[in-house]
VMD Tcl script that builds the backbone (N, CA, C; Angstrom):
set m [mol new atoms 186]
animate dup $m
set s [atomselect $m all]
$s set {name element resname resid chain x y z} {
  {N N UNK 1 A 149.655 0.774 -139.922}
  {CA C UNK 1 A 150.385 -0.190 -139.126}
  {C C UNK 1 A 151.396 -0.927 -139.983}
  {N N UNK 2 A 150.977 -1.043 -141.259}
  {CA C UNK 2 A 152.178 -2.089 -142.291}
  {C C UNK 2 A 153.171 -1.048 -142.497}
  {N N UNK 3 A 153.228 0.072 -142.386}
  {CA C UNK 3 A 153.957 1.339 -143.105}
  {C C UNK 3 A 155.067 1.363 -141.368}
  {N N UNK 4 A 154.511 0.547 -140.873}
  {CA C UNK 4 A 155.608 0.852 -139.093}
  {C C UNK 4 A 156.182 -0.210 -138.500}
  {N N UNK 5 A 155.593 -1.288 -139.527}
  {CA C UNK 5 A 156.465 -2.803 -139.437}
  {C C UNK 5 A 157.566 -2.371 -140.265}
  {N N UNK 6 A 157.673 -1.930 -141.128}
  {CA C UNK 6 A 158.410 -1.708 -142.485}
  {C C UNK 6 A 160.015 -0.528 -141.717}
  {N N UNK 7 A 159.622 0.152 -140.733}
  {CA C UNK 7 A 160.375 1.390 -140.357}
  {C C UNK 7 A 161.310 0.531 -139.510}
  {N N UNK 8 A 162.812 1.212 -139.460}
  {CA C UNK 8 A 163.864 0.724 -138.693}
  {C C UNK 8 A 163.568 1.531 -137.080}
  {N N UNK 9 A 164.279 0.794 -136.189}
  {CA C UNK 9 A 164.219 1.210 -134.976}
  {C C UNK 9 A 164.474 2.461 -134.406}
  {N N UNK 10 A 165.539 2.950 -135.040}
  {CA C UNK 10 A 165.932 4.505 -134.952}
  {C C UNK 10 A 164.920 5.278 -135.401}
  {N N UNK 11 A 164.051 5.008 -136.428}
  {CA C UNK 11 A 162.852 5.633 -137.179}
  {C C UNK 11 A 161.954 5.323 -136.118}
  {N N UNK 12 A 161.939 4.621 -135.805}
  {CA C UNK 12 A 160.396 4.399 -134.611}
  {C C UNK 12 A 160.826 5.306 -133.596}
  {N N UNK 13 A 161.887 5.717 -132.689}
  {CA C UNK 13 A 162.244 6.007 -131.420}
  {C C UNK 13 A 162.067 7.273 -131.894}
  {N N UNK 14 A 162.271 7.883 -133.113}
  {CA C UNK 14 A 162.110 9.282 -133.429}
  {C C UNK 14 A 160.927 9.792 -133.397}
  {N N UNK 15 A 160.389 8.916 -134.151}
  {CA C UNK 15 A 158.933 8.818 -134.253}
  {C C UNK 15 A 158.000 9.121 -133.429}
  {N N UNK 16 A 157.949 8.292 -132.169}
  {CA C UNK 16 A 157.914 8.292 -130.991}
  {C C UNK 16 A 158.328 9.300 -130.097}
  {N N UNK 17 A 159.005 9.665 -130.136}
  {CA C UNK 17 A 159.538 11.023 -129.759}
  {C C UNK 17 A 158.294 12.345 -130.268}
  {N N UNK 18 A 158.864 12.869 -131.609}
  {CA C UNK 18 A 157.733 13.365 -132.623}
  {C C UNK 18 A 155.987 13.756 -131.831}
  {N N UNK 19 A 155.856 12.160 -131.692}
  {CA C UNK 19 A 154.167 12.003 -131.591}
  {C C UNK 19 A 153.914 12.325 -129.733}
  {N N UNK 20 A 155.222 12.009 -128.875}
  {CA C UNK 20 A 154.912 12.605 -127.616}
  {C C UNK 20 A 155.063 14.154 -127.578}
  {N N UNK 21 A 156.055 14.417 -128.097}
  {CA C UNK 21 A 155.735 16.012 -128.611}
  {C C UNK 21 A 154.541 16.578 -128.719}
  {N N UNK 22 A 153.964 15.846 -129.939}
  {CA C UNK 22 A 152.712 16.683 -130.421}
  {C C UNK 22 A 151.574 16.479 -129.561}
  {N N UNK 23 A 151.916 15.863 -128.626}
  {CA C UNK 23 A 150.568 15.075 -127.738}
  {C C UNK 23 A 150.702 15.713 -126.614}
  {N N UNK 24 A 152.035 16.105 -126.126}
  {CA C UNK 24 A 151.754 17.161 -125.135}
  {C C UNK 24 A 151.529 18.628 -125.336}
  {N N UNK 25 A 152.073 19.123 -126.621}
  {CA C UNK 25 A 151.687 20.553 -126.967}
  {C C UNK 25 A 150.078 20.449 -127.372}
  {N N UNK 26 A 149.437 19.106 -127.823}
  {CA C UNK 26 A 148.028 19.272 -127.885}
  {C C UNK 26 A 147.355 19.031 -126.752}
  {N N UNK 27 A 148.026 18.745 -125.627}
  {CA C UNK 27 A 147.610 18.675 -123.890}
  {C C UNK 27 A 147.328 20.348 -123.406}
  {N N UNK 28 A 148.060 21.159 -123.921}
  {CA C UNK 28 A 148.386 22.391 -123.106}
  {C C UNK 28 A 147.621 23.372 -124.359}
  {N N UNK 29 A 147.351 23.015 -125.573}
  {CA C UNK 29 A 146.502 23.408 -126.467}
  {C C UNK 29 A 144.487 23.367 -126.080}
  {N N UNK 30 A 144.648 22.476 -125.643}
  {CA C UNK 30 A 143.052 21.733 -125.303}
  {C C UNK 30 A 142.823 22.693 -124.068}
  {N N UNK 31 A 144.094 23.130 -123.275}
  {CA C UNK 31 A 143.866 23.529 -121.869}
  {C C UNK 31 A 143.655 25.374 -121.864}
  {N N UNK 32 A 144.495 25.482 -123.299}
  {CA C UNK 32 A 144.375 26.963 -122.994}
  {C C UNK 32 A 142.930 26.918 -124.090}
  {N N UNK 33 A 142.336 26.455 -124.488}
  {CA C UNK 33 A 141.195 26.452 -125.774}
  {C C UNK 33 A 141.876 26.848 -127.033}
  {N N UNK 34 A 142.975 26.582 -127.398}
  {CA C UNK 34 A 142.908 26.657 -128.610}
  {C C UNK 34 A 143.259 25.472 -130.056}
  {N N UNK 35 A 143.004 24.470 -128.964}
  {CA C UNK 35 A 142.325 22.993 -130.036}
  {C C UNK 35 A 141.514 23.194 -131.088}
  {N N UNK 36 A 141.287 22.804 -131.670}
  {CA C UNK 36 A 140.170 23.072 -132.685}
  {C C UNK 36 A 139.567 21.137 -132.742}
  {N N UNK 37 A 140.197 20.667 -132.886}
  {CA C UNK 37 A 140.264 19.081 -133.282}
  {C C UNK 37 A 140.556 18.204 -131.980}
  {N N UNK 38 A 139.246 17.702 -131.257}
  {CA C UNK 38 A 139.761 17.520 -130.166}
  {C C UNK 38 A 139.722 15.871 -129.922}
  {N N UNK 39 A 139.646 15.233 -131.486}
  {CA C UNK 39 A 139.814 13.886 -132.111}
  {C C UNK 39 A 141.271 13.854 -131.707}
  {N N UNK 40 A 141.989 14.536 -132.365}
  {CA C UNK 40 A 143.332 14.380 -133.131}
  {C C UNK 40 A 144.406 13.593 -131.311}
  {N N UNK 41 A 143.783 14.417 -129.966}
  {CA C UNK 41 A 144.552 13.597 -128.909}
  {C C UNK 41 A 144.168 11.933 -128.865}
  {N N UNK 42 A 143.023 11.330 -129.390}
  {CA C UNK 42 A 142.800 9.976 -129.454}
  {C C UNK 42 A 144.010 9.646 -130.346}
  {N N UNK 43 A 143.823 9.976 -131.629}
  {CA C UNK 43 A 144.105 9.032 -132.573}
  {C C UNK 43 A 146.226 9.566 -132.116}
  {N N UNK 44 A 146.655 10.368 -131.878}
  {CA C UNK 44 A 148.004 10.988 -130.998}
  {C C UNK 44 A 148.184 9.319 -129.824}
  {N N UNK 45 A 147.571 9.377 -128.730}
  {CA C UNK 45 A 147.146 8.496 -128.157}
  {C C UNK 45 A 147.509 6.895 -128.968}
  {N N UNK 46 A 146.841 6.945 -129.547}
  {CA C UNK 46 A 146.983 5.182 -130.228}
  {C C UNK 46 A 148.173 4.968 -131.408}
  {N N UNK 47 A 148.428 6.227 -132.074}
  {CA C UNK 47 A 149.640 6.131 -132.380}
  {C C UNK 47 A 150.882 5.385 -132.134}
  {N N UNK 48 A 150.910 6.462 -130.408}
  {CA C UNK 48 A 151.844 5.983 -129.623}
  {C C UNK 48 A 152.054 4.893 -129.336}
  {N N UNK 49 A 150.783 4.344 -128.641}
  {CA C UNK 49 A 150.650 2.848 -128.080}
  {C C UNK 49 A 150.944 1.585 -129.325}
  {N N UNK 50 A 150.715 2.149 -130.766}
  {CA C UNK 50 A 151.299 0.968 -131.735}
  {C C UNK 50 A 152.675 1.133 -131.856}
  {N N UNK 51 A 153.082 2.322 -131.782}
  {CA C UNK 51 A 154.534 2.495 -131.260}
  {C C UNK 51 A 155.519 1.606 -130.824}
  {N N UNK 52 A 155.077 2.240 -129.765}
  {CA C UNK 52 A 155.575 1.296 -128.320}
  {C C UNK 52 A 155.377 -0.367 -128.638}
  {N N UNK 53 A 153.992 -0.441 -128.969}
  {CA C UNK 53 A 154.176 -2.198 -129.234}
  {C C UNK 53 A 154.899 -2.628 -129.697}
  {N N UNK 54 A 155.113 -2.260 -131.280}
  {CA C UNK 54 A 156.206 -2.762 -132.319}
  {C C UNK 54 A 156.968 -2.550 -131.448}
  {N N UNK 55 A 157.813 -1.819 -130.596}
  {CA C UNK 55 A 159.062 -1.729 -130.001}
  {C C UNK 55 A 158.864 -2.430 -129.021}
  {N N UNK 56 A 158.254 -3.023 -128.410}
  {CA C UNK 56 A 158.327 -4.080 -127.390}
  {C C UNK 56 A 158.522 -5.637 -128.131}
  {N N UNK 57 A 157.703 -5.937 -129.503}
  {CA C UNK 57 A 158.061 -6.915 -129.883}
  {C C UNK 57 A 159.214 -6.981 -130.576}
  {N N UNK 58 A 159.635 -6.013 -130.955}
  {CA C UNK 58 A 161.270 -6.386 -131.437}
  {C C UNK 58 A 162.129 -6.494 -130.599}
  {N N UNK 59 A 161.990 -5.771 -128.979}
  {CA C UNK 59 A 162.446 -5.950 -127.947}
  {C C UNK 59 A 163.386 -4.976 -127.738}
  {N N UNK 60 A 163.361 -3.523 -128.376}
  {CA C UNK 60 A 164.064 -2.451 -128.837}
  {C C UNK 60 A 163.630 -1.696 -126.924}
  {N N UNK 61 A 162.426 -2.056 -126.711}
  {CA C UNK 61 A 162.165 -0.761 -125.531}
  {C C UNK 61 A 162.220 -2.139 -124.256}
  {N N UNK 62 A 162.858 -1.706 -123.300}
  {CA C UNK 62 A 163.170 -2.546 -121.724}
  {C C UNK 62 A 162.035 -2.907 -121.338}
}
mol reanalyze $m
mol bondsrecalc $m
mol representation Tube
mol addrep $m
């Protein structure tokens, strides 16, 4: 979380981007069985959501 206070806004939105990526190819991964790690959609999941926060408190996302 200190390593995403530290990142500029353009770095977060990418970021963010990035981690919805990987969260839906691990959606359609889980579905056909070939997940192995079926942790990795939580912690994908909360990623995001600290994401998004920092970008709500800087006031970067509407």
């Amino acid at each position: 979380m200190i390593e995403l206070k530290k990142t500029e806004d353009t770095a977060l939105a990418k970021l963010l981007s990035e981690k919805r990526k990987a969260s839906r190819l691990f959606r359609f991964g889980v579905a056909g069985s070939k997940a192995k790690n079926v942790k990795e959609g939580r912690t994908l999941r909360k990623d995001i959501a600290r994401i998004l926060t920092l970008m709500k408190e800087r006031g970067v996302v509407r």
